[in-house]
VOFINU-183894 format. One record per residue (C-alpha): z, x, y. Coordinates in steps of 0.2 Angstrom, whole numbers, plus 5000, padded with zeros to 4 digits. Layout:
ZXY ...
! end
This chain:
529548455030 528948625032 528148655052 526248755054 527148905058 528648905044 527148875032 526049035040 527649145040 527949095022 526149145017 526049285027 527649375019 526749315001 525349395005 526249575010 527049554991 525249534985 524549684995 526149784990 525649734969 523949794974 524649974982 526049984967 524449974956 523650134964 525150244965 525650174946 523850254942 523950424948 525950484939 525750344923 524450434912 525550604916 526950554900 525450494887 524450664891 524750734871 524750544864 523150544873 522350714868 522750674851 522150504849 520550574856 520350764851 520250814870 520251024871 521751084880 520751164897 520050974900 521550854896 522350884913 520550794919 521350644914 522250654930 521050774942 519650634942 520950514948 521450624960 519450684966 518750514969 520550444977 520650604990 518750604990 518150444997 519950385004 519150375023 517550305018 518550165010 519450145028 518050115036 517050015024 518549895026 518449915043 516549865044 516349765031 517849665030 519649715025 519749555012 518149585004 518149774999 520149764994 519549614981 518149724977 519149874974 520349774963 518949714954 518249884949 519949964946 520249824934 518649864925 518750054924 520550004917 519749904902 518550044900 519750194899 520850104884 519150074878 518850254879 518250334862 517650524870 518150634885 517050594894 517150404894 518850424897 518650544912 517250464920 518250274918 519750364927 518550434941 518150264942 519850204944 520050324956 518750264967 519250094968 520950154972 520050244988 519450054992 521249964988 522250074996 521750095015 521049895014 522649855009 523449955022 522549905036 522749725032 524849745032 524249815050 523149685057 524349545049 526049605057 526249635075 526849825081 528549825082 530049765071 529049645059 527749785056 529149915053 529849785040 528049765031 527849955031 529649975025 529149875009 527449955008 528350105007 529850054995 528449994981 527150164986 528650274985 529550194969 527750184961 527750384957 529350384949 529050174940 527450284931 528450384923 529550254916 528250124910 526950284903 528550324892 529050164889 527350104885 526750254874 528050264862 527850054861 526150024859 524950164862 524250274876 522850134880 524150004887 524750144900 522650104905 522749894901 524349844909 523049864926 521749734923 522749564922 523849624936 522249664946 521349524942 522749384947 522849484960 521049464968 521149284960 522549244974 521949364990 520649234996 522149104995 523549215005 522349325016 521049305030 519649395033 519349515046 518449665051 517949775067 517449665080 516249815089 514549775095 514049895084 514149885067 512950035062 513550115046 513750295048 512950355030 512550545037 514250565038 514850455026 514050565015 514650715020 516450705022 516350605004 515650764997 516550885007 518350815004 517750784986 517350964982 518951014993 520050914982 519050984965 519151174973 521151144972 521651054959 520651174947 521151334956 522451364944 521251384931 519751454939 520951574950 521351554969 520151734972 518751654961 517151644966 517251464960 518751404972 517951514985 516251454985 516851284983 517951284999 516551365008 515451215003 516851105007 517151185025 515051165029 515150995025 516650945035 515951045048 514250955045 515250775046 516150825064 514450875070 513550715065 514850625072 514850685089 513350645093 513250465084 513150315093 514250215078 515250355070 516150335054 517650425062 517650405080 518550575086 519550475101 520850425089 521350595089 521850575106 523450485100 524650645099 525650545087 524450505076 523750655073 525550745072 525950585059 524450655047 525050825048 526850785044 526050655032 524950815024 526650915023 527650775012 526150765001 526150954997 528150954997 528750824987 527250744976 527250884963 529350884963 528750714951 527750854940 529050984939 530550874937 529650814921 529150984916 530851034918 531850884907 530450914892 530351084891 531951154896 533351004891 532350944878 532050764883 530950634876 529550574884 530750374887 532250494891 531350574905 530550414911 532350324911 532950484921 532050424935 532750254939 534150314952 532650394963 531550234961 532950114967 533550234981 531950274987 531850064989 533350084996 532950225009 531350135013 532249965020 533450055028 532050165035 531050035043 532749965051 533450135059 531550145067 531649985074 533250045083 533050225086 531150255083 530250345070 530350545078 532250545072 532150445055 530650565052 531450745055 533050655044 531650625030 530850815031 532850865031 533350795018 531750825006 531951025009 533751015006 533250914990 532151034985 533351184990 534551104979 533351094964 532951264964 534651304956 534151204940 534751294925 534351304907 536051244901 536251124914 536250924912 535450774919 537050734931 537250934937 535450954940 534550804942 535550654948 536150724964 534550804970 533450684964 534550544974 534350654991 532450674988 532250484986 532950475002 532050595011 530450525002 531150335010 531350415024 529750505028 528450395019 528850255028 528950335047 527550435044 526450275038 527150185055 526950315067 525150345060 524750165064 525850135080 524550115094 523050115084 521649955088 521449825076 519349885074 520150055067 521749995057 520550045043 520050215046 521850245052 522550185035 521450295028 521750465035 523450445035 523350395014 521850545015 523150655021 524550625008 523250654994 522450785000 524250865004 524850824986 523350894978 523651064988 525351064986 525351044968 524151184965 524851294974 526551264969 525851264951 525051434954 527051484959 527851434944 526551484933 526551664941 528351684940 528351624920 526951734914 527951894925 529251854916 528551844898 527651994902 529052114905 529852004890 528252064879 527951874874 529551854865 529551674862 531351664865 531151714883 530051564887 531251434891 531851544903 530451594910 529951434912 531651384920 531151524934 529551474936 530251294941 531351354952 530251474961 529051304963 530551204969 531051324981 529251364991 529151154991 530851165002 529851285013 528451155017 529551015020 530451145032 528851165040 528450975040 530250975050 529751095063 527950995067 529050845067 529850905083 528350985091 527050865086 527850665085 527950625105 529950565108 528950445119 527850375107 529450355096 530450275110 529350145116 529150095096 530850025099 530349915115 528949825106 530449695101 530549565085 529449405090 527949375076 526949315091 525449195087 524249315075 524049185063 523249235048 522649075041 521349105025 519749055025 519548845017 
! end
């Protein structure tokens, strides 16, 4: 007969599966749609300049409202706003296959997007209140991070897979059952808990203004390609942003309950984890984008060839992650990190050589299994080392600046590498004089140029690996020993 303690352990390891569905859901989200972009701008007769906002408003209101999300969970109780957030994902997913116009499909994916900012750091912080700091957390985190890093690569498969099945508006329904059964089952497998503080003021002065300010920020990036990084759009925009963000630190210096109490920055590894964590956004996220780009438009594949091309990368990343979370319960996370950041530029180094004629084992198979790694590697320690230390009243707002960091740094980094490639395409077609025949090597070019300047982030990630992530920190990780200890988690009857 199963003991009080056998039965807890068993629950609590089912309800880290259950908050890893819910994460898989949110990274699913952002890469799925990226396959059945032309089913969906035929099927709905979006213009050309407003079909990549079938992504950007995903990507706004996730960056945007990412730390409010933290906090709310952290003030209103983690359970509540992460079934909340599942239930309004599941809804905006009904509603964009439901989608008749451009707009109800852009604002249902805005909506998505927001409850993915509410999902994502409750989930989180839940994984961290649940699992003591240590080698259990480190093996809840090394799962987290197997399913959040396979996610990206998984999108790409099922869009193709369920595009060329049964239409673009499953890539949208396949969220709503798992979503719901889901929600149906958190009040069973997890306990309630929030922010024990005597104060419980919530901060809406600055909730309202880093909401705003990190939402313009993220809109000022990801349409600077088209607007131009020198417009006065993306200009003004970022001005605005930096006011507000500004505004927000201002306000909450001299709140009595602040949204984001600044003394968490006083752990050096935190804030050196969000930095690390900002640089594998901007230096691997859009490898996804271009890696697509470069098997459609230069090798010719279809949109299930491209898809099945990324299996190796999902299962290694699985891979990389449990063995991640081991090696930093023996040798801590600075070393596994700085292997990550390594082994992501090398990756990237080693895609730059991609080749018109080449194939999916000379260009793709190799490289794409080193990033995986890499991706393993880093996703995991930086998510440890951003939580390591942190007090159960903030595990929310940690959650959510280390997730805020990752999306803001993908947002950036695709734009900007995006800006690359196109640069170095359209130079190319122009001393070419718009040959058509040019173009798949110009594209080619472009996609290496992008390649290589995302190995130079991840080079730079390395070097605030070492100078940022105290060896300390990382060190006495590795004392905080194996025992679960007596946190039980027991849901509410």
């Amino acid at each position: 007969m199963m003991t009080t303690a056998q039965e807890f352990e068993r629950r609590r390891w089912i309800a880290l599966a259950l908050l890893c569905f819910a994460q898989f859901i949110v990274v699913l989200d952002a890469s799925i749609v990226n396959v059945a972009l032309p089913s969906i701008g035929e099927g709905l007769d979006f213009s050309q300049e407003n079909l990549p906002w079938v992504v950007n408003a995903y990507v706004l209101t996730f960056g945007g409202f990412l730390l409010l999300g933290g906090r709310m969970a952290d003030l209103l109780g983690r359970r509540r706003v992460f079934i909340g957030g599942l239930l309004l994902v599941a809804a905006a997913s009904l509603a964009a296959g439901f989608a008749s116009t451009e707009g109800q499909l852009i604002a249902a994916r805005a909506a998505q997007g927001l409850g993915a900012a509410i999902i994502s750091p409750a989930a989180l912080s839940i994984v961290t209140t649940t699992f003591r700091d240590g080698a259990e957390r480190n093996k809840a985190l090394g799962a987290w991070g197997a399913v959040a890093g396979a996610g990206g690569a998984a999108g790409v498969l099922l869009g193709g897979i369920l595009t060329d099945g049964l239409g673009w508006e499953w890539v949208l329904w396949i969220n709503v059952p798992v979503a719901l059964v889901v929600a149906a089952l958190a009040p069973r497998l997890i306990a309630e808990s929030r922010s024990e503080s005597a104060t419980r003021h919530f901060d809406a002065a600055g909730a309202v203004t880093v909401t705003a300010g990190l939402s313009l920020l993220v809109y000022a990036i990801v349409d600077a390609t088209n607007a131009g990084w020198g417009s006065l759009q993306t200009l003004g925009l970022i001005g605005v942003s930096a006011a507000l963000i500004a505004a927000f630190v201002t306000i909450e210096l001299r709140s009595a309950a602040p949204l984001m109490p600044f003394r968490i920055f006083r752990l050096r590894t935190l804030t050196g984890a969000n930095a690390v964590g900002l640089l594998v956004g901007g230096s691997l996220f859009s490898m996804f984008f271009f890696i697509t780009l470069y098997m459609q438009q230069v090798l010719g594949y279809s949109a299930i060839e491209a898809g099945l091309s990324y299996l190796p990368l999902a299962l290694m990343i699985i891979v990389a992650s449990g063995i991640a979370s081991q090696l930093v319960t023996r040798i801590g996370f600075k070393p596994v990190l700085a292997a990550g950041m390594a082994l992501i530029a090398a990756a990237l180094a080693w895609f730059s050589q991609v080749s018109i004629g080449g194939g999916f084992v000379s260009d793709i198979l190799g490289p794409s299994l080193l990033a995986a790694t890499g991706l393993g590697f880093a996703f995991v320690t930086t998510t440890i080392a951003a939580v390591s230390g942190v007090r159960d009243q903030e595990a929310g707002l940690a959650s959510g600046l280390i997730n805020t960091s990752q999306q803001i740094g993908g947002a950036l980094g695709l734009a900007v590498l995006a800006t690359v490639a196109n640069s170095r395409t359209d130079g190319l077609m122009g001393s070419a004089g718009g040959d058509p025949s040019a173009l798949t090597n110009a594209l080619n070019e472009g996609f290496q140029a992008a390649f290589l300047v995302g190995a130079g982030i991840a080079l730079v990630g390395l070097v605030l690996t070492f100078a940022l992530i105290r060896g300390r920190d990382s060190r006495a990780h590795t004392q905080l020993g194996v025992p679960a200890g007596e946190r039980l988690v027991e849901a509410d009857a």
